[in-house]
C-alpha positions as CSV (number, residue, x, y, z in Angstrom):
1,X,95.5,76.1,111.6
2,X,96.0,74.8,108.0
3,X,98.9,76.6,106.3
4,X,96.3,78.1,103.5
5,X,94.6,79.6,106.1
6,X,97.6,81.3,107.5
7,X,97.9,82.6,104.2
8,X,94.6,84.6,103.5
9,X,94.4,88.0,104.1
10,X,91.6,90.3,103.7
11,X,91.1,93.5,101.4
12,X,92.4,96.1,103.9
13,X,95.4,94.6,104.3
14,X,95.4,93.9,100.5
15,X,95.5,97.6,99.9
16,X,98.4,98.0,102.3
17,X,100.5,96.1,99.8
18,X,99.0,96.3,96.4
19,X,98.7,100.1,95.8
20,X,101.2,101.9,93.3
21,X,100.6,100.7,89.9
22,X,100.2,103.5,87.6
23,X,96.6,102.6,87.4
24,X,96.6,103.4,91.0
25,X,98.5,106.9,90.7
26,X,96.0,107.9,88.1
27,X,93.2,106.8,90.7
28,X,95.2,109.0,92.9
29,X,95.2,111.8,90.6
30,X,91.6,111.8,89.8
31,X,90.6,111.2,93.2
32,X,92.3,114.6,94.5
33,X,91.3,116.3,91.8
34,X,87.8,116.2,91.9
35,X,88.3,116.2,95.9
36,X,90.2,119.7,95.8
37,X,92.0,120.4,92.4
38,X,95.6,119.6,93.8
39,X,96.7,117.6,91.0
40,X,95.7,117.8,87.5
41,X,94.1,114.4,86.0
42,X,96.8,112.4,84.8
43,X,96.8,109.3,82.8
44,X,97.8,106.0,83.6
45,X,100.8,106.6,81.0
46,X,101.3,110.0,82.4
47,X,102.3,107.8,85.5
48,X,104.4,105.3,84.4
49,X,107.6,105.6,85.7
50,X,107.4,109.0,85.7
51,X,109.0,110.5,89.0
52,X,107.2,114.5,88.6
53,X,103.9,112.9,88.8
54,X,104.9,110.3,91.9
55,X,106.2,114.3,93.6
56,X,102.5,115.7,92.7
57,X,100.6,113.1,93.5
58,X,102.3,113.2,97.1
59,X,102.3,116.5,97.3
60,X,98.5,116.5,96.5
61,X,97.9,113.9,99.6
62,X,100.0,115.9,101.2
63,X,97.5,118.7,101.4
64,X,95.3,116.6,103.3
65,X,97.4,115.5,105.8
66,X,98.4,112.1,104.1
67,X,101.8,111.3,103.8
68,X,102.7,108.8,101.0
69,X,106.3,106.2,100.7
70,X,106.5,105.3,96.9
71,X,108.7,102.6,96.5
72,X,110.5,101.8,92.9
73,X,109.6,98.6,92.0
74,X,110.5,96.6,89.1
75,X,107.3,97.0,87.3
76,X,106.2,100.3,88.9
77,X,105.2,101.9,92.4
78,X,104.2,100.7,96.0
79,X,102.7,103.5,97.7
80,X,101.8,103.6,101.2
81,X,99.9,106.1,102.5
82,X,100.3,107.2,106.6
83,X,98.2,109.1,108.7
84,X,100.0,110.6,112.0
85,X,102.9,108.3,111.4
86,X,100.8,104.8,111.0
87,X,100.0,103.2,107.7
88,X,96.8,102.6,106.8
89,X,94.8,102.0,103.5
90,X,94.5,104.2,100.5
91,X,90.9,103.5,101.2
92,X,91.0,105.3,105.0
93,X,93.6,107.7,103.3
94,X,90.6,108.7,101.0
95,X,88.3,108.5,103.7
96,X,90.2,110.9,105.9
97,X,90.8,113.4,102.8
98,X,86.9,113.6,102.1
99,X,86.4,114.4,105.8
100,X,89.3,117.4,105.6
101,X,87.9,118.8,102.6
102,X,84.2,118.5,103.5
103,X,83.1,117.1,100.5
104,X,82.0,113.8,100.6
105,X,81.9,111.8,97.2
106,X,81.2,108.0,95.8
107,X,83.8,106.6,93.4
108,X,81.7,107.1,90.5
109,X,81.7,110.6,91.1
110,X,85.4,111.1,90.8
111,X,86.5,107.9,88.7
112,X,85.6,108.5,85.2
């Protein structure tokens, strides 16, 4: 196997890694919001760096049975999100919370 082979890796482990920006905590924010109002809609500079809106946001998955790790970074947050103890996407984590709420929506309906 060629080494750049060995090297891809595909979206869903992508999102594994890549989550946490403050562009991402806002996602966060406006995703549970419009899911079930457990966080007000924050903006991305409402995130940066700023450790009360890292404890909402988690407290917000929180009440969907998602469990996130944010990580300091240099340049912001890694979040991983875990479901029953194993890490899996903020993509599933989303998944999952639409299922627990009963109310399904498409991203254009909660990311504007």
């Amino acid at each position: 196997m060629k080494t750049q082979e060995m090297n891809k890796i595909d979206f869903e482990q992508l999102d594994m890694v890549a989550g946490g920006k403050a562009t991402d905590m806002q996602a966060d924010s406006r995703f549970l919001n419009s899911l079930n109002g457990s966080v007000e809609r924050m903006g991305m500079f409402d995130c940066w760096l700023n450790v009360e809106a890292k404890r909402k946001i988690a407290a917000a998955w929180a009440t969907v049975g998602i469990s996130v790790q944010q990580d300091d970074l240099f340049f912001g947050y890694s979040n991983r999100y875990f479901l029953d103890g194993k890490q899996i996407s903020v993509e599933e984590a989303r998944q999952h919370a639409m299922k627990v709420a009963r109310h399904q929506m498409t991203e254009a309906g909660w990311n504007y």
